[in-house]
N, CA, C and O atoms as CSV, one atom per row, in Angstrom:
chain,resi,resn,atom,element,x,y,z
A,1,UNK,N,N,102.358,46.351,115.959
A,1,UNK,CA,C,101.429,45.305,115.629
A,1,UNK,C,C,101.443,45.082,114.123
A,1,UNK,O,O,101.387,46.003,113.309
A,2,UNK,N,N,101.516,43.879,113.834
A,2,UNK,CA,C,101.828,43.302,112.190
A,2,UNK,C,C,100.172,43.751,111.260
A,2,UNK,O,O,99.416,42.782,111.319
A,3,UNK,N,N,99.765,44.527,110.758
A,3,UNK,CA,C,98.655,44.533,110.148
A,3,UNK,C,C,98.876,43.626,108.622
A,3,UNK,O,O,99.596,43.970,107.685
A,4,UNK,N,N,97.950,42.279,108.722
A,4,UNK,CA,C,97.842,41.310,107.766
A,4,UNK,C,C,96.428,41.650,106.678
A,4,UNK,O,O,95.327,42.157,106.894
A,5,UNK,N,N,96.927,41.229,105.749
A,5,UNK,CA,C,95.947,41.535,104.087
A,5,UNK,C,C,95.874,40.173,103.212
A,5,UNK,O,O,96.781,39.457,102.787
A,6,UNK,N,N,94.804,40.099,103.124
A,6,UNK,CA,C,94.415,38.729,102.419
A,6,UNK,C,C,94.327,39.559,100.551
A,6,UNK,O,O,93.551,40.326,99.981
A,7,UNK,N,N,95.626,38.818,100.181
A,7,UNK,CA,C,95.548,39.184,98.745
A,7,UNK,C,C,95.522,37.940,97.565
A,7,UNK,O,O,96.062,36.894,97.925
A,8,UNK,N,N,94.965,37.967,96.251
A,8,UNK,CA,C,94.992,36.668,95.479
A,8,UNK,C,C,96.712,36.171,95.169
A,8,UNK,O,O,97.801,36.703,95.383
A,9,UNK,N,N,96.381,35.214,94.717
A,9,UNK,CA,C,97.538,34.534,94.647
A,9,UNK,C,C,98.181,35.003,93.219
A,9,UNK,O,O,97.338,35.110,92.328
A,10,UNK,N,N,99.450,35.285,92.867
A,10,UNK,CA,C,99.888,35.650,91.944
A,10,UNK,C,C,100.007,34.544,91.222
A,10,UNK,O,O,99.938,34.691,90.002
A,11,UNK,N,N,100.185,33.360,91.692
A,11,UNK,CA,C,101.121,32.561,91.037
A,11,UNK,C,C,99.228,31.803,89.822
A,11,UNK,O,O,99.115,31.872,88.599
A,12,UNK,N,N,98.406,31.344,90.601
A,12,UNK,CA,C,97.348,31.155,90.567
A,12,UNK,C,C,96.478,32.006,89.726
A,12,UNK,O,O,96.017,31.688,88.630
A,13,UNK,N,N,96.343,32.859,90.209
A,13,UNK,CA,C,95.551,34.111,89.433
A,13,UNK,C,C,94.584,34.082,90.641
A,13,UNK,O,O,93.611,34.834,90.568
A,14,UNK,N,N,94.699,33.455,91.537
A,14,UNK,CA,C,92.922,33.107,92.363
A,14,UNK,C,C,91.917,31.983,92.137
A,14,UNK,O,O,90.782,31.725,92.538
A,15,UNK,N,N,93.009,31.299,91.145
A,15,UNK,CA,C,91.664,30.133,91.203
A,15,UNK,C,C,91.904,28.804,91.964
A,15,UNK,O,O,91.056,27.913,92.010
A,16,UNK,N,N,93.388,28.719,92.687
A,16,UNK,CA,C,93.442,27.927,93.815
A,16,UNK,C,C,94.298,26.881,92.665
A,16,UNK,O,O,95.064,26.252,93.395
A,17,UNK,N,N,94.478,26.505,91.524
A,17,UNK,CA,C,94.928,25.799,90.638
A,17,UNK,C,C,96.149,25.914,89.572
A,17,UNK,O,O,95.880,26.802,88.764
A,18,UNK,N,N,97.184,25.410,89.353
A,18,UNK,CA,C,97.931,25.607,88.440
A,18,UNK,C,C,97.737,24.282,87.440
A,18,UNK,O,O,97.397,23.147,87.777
A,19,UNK,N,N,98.062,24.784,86.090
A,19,UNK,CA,C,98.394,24.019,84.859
A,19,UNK,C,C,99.620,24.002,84.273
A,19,UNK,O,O,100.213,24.963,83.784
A,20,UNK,N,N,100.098,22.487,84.367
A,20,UNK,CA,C,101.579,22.042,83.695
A,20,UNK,C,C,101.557,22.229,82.483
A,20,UNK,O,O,100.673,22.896,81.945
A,21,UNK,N,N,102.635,21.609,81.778
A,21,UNK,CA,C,102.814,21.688,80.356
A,21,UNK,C,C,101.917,20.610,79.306
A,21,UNK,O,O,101.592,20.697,78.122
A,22,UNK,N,N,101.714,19.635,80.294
A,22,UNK,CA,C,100.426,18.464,79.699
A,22,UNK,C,C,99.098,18.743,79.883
A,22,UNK,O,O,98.250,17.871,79.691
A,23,UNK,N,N,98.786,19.958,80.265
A,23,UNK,CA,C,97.537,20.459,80.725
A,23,UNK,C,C,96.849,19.697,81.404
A,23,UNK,O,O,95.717,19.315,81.109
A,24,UNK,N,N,97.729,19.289,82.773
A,24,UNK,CA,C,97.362,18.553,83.999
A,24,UNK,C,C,96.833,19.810,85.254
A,24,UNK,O,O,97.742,20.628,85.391
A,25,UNK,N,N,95.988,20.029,85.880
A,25,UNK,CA,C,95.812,20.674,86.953
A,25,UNK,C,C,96.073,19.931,88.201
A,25,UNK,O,O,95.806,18.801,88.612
A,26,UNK,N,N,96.862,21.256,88.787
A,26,UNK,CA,C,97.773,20.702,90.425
A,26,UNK,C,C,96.873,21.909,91.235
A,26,UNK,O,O,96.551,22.964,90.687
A,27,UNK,N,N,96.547,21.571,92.572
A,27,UNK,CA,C,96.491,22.409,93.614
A,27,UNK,C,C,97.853,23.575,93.712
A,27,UNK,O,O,99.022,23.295,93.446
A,28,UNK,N,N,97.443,24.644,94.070
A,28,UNK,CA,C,98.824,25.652,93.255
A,28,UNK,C,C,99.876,25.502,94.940
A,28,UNK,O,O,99.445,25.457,96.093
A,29,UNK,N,N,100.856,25.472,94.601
A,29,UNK,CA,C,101.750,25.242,96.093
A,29,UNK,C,C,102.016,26.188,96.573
A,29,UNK,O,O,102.626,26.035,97.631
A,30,UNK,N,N,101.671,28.111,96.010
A,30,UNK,CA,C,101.606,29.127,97.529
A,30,UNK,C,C,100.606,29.509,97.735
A,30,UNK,O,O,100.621,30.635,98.235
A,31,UNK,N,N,99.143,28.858,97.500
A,31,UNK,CA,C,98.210,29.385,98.276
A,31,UNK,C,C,97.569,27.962,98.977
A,31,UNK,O,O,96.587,28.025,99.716
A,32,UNK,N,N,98.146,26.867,98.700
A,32,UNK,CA,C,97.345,25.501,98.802
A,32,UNK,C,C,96.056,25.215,98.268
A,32,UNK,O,O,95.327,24.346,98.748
A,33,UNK,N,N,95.744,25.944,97.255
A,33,UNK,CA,C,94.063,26.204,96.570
A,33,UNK,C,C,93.318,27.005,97.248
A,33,UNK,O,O,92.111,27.091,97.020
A,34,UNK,N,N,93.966,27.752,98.238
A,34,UNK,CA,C,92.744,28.403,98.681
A,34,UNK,C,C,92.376,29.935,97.653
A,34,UNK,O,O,91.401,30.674,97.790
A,35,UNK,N,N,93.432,30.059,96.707
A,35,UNK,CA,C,93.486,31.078,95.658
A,35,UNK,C,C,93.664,32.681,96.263
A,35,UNK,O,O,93.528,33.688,95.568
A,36,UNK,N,N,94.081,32.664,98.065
A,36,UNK,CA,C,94.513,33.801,98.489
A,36,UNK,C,C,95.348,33.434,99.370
A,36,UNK,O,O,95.341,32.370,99.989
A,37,UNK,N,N,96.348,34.602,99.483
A,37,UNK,CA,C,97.302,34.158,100.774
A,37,UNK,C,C,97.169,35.297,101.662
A,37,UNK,O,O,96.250,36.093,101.464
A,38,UNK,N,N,97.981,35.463,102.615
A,38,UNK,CA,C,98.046,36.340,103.579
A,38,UNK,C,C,99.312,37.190,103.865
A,38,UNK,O,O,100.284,36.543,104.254
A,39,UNK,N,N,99.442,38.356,103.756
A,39,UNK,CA,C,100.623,39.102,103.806
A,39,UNK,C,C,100.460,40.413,104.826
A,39,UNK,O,O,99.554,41.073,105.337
A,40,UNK,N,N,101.820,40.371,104.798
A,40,UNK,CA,C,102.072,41.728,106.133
A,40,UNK,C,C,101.693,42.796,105.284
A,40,UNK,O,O,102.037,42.735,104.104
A,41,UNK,N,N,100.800,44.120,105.842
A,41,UNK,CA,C,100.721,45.153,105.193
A,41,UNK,C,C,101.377,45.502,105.712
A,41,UNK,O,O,101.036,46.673,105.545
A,42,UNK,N,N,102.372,45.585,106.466
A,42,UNK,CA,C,103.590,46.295,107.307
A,42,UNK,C,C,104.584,47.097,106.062
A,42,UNK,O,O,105.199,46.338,105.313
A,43,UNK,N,N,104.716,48.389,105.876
A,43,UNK,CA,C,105.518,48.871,104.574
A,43,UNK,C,C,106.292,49.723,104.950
A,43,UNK,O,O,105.743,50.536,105.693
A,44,UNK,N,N,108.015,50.026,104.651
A,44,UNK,CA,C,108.519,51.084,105.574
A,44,UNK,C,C,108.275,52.036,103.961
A,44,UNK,O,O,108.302,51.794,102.755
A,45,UNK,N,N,108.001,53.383,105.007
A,45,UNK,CA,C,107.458,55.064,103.818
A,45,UNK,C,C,108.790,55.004,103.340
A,45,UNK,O,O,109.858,54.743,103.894
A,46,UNK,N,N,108.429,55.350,102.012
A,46,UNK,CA,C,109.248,55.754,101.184
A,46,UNK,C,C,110.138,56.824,101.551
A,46,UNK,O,O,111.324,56.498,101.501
A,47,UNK,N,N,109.911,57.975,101.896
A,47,UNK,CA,C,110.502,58.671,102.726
A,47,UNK,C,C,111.657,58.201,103.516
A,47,UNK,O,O,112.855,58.338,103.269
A,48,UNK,N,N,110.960,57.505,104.712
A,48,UNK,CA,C,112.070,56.686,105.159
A,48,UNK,C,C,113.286,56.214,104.786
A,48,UNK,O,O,114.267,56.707,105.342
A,49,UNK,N,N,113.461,55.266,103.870
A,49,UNK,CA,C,113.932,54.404,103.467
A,49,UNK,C,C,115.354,55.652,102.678
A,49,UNK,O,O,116.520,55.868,103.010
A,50,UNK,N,N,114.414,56.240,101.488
A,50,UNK,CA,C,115.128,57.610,101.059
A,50,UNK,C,C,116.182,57.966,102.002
A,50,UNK,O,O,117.340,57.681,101.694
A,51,UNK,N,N,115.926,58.590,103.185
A,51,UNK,CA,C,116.657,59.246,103.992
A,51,UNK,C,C,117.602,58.129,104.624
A,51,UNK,O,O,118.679,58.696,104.807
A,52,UNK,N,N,117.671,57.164,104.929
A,52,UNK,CA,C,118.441,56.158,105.054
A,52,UNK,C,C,119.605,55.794,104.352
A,52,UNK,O,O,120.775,55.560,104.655
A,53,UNK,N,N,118.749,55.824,103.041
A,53,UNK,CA,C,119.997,55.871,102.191
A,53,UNK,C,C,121.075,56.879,101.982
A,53,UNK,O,O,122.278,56.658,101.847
A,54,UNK,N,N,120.352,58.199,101.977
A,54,UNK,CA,C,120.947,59.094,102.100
A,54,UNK,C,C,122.043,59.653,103.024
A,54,UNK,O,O,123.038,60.367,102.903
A,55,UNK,N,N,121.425,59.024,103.961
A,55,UNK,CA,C,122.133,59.236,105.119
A,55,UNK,C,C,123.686,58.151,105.031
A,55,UNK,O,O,124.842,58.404,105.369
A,56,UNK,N,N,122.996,56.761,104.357
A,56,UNK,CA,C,124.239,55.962,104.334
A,56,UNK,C,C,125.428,56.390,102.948
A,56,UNK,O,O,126.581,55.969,102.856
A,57,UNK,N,N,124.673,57.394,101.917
A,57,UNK,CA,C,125.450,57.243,101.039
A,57,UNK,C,C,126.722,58.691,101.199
A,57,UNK,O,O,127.886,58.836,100.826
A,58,UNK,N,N,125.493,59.756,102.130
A,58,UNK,CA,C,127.054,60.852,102.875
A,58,UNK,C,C,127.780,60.271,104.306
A,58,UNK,O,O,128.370,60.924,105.167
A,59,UNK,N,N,127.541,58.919,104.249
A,59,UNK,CA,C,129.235,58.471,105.222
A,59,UNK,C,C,129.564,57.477,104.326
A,59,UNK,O,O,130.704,57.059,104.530
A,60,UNK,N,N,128.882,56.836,103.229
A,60,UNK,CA,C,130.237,56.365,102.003
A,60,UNK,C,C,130.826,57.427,101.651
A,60,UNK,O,O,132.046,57.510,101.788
A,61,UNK,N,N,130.201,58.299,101.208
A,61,UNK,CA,C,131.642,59.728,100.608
A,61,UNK,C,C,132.439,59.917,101.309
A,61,UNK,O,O,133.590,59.764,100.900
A,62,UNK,N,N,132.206,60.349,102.733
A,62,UNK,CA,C,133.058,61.160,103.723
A,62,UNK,C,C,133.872,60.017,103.981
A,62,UNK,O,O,134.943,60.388,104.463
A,63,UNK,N,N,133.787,58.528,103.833
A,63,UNK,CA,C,134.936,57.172,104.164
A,63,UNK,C,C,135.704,57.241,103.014
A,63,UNK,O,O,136.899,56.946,103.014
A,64,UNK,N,N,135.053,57.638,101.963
A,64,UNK,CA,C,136.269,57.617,99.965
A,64,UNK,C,C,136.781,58.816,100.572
A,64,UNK,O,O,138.001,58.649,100.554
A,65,UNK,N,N,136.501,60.101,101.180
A,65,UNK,CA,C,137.307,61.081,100.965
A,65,UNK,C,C,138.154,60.855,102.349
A,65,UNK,O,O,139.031,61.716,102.421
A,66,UNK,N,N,138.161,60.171,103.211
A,66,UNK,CA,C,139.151,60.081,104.152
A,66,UNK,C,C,140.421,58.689,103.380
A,66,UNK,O,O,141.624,58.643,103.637
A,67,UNK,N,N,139.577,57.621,102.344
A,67,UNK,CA,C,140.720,56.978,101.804
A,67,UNK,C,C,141.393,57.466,100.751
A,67,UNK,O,O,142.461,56.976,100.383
A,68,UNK,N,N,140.491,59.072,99.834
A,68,UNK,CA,C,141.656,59.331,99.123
A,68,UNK,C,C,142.839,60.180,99.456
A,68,UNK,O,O,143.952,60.207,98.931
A,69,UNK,N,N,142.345,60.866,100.445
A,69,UNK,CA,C,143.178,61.409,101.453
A,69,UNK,C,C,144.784,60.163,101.640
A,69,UNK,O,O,145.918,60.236,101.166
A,70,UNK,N,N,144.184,59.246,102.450
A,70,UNK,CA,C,145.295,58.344,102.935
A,70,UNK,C,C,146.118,58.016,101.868
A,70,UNK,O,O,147.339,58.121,101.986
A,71,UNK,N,N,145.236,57.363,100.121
A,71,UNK,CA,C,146.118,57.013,99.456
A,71,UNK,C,C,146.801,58.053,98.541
A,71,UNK,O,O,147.676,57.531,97.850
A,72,UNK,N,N,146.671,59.172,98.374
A,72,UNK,CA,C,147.110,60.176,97.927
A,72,UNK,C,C,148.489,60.532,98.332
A,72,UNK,O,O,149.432,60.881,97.622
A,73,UNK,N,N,148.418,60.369,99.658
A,73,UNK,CA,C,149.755,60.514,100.989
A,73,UNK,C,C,150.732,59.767,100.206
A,73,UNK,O,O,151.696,60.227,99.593
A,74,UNK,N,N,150.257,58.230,100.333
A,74,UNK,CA,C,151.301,57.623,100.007
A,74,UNK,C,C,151.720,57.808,98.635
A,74,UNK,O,O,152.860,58.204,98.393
A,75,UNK,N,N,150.932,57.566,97.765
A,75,UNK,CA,C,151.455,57.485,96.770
A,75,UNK,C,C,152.117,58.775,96.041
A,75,UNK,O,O,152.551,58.860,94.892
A,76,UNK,N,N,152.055,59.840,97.161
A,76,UNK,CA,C,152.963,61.250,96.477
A,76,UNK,C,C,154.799,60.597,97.000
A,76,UNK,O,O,155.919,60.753,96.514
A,77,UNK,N,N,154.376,60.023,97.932
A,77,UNK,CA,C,155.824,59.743,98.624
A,77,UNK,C,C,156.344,58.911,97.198
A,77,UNK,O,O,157.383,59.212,96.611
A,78,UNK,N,N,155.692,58.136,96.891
A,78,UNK,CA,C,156.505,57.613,95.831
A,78,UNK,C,C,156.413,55.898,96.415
A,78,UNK,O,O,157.299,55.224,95.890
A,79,UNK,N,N,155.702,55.263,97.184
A,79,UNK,CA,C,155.806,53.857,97.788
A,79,UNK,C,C,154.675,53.221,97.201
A,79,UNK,O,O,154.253,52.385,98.001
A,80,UNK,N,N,154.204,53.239,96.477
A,80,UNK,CA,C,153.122,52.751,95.376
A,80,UNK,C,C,153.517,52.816,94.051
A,80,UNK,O,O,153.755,53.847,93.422
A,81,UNK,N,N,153.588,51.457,93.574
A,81,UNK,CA,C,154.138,51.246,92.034
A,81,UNK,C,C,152.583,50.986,91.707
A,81,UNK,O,O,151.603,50.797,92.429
A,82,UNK,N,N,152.784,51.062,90.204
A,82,UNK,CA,C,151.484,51.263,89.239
A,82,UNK,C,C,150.060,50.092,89.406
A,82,UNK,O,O,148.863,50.334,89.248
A,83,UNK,N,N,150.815,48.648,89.819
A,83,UNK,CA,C,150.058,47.571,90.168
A,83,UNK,C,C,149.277,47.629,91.214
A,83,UNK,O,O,148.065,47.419,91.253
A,84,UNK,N,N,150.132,47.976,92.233
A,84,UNK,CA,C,149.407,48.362,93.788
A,84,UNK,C,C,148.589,49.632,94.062
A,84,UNK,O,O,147.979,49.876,95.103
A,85,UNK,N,N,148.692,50.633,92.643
A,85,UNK,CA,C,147.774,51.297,92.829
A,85,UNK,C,C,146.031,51.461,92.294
A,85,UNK,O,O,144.958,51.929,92.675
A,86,UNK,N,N,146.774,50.570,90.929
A,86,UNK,CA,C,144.828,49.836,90.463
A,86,UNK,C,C,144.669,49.320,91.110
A,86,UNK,O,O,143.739,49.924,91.644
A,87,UNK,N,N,144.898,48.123,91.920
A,87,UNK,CA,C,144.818,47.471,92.842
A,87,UNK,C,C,143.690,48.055,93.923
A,87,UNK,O,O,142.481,47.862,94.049
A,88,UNK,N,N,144.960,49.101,94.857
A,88,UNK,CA,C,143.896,49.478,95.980
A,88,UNK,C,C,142.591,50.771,95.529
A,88,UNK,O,O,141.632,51.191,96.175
A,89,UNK,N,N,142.990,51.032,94.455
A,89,UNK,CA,C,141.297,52.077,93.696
A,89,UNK,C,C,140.645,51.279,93.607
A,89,UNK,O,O,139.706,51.349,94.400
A,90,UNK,N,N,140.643,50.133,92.742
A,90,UNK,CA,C,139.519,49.232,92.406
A,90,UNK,C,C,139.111,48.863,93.847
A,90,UNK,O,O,137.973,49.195,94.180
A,91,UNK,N,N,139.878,48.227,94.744
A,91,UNK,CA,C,139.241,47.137,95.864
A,91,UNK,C,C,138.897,48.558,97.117
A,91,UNK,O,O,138.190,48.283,98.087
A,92,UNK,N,N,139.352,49.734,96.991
A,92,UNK,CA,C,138.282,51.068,97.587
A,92,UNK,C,C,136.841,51.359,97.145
A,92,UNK,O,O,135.810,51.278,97.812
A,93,UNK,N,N,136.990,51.671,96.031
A,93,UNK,CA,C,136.024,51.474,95.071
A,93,UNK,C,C,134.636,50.247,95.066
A,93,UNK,O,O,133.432,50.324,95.310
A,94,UNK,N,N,135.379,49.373,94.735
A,94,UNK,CA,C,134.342,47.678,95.371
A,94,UNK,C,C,133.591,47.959,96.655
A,94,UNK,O,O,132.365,47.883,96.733
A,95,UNK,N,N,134.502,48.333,97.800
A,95,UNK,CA,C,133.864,48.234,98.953
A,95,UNK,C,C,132.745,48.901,99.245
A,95,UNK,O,O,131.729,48.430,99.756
A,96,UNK,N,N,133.018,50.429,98.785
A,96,UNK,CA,C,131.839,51.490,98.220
A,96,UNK,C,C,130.420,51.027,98.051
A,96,UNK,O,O,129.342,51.108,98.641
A,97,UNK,N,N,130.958,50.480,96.913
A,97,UNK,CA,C,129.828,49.790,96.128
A,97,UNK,C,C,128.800,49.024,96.806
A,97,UNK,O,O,127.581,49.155,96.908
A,98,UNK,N,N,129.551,48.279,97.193
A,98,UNK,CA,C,129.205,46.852,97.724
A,98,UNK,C,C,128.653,46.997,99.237
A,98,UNK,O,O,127.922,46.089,99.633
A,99,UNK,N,N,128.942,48.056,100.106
A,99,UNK,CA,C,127.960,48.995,101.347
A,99,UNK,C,C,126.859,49.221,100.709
A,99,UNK,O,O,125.800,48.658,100.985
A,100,UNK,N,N,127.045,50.298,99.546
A,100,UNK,CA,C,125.598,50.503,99.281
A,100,UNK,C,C,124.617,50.053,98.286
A,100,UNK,O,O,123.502,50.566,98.189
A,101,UNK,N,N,125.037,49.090,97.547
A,101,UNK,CA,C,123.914,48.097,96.943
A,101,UNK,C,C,123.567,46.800,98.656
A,101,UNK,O,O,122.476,46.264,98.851
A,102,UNK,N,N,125.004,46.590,99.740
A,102,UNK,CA,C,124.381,45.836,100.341
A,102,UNK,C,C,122.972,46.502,101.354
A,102,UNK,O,O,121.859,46.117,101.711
A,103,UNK,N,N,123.608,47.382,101.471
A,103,UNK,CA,C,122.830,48.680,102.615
A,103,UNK,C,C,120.951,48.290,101.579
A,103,UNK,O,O,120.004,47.866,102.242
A,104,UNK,N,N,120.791,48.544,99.998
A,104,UNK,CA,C,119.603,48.767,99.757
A,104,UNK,C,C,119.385,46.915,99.734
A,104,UNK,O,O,118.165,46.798,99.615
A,105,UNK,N,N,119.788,45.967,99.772
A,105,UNK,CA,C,119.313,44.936,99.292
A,105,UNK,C,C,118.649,44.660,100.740
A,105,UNK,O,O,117.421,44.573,100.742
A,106,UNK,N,N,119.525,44.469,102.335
A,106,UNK,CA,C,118.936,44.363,103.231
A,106,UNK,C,C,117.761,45.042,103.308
A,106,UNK,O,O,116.830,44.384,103.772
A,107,UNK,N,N,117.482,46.375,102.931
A,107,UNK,CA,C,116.618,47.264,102.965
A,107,UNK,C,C,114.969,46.659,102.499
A,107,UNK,O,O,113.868,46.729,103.045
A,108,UNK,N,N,115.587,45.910,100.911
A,108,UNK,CA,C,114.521,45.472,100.600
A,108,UNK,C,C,113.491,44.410,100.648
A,108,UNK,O,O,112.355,44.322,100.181
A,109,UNK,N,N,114.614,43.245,101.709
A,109,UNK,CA,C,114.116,42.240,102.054
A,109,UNK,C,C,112.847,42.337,102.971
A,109,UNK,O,O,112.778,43.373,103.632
A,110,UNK,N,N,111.934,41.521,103.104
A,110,UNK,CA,C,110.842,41.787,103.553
A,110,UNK,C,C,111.106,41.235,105.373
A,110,UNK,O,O,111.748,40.201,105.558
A,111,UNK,N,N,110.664,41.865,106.344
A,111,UNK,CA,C,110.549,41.817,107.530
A,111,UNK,C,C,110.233,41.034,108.252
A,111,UNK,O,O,109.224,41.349,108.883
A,112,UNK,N,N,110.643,40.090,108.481
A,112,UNK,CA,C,109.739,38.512,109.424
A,112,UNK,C,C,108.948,38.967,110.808
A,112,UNK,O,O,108.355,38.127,111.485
């Protein structure tokens, strides 16, 4: 069940009103003047979230140490010239990355 919280308006301060640069007053456009809105108190524990990550960031390691494994192979054989090997570090590397900043950004989006 969604538990909802009537909090003031940030944008507003609570007084239902914003002021332009001509010191014109507008009805403020995220609370409609009512100078509060309504939000999910729905919050995942910190805890949570922690261990999530955690959890996602020891199977990014254990995936880098199964690709340095693979590219190590090859490139002892000698079938990797110098280009193709910045190459595939960097774009191993990227992918890394890019799991786990995507892993926390979904994380932080708020819940519909």
């Amino acid at each position: 069940m969604d538990k909802k919280e009537e909090v003031i308006c940030e944008r507003c301060n609570g007084t239902g009103f914003i002021t332009d640069e001509k010191s014109h007053q507008d009805v403020c456009p995220v609370c409609l003047g009512l100078g509060t809105i309504i939000q999910n108190k729905e919050k995942i524990t910190l805890t949570h979230s922690k261990s999530g990550l955690k959890k996602n960031v020891i199977w990014t390691l254990i995936a880098l140490s199964i690709y340095y494994v693979i590219f190590f192979f090859f490139y002892i054989r000698g079938d990797l010239n110098i280009l193709a090997t910045v190459v595939i570090l960097i774009a191993g590397h990227m992918a890394a990355i890019s799991y786990i900043v995507g892993y926390m950004i979904i994380k932080s989006l708020p819940r519909l």
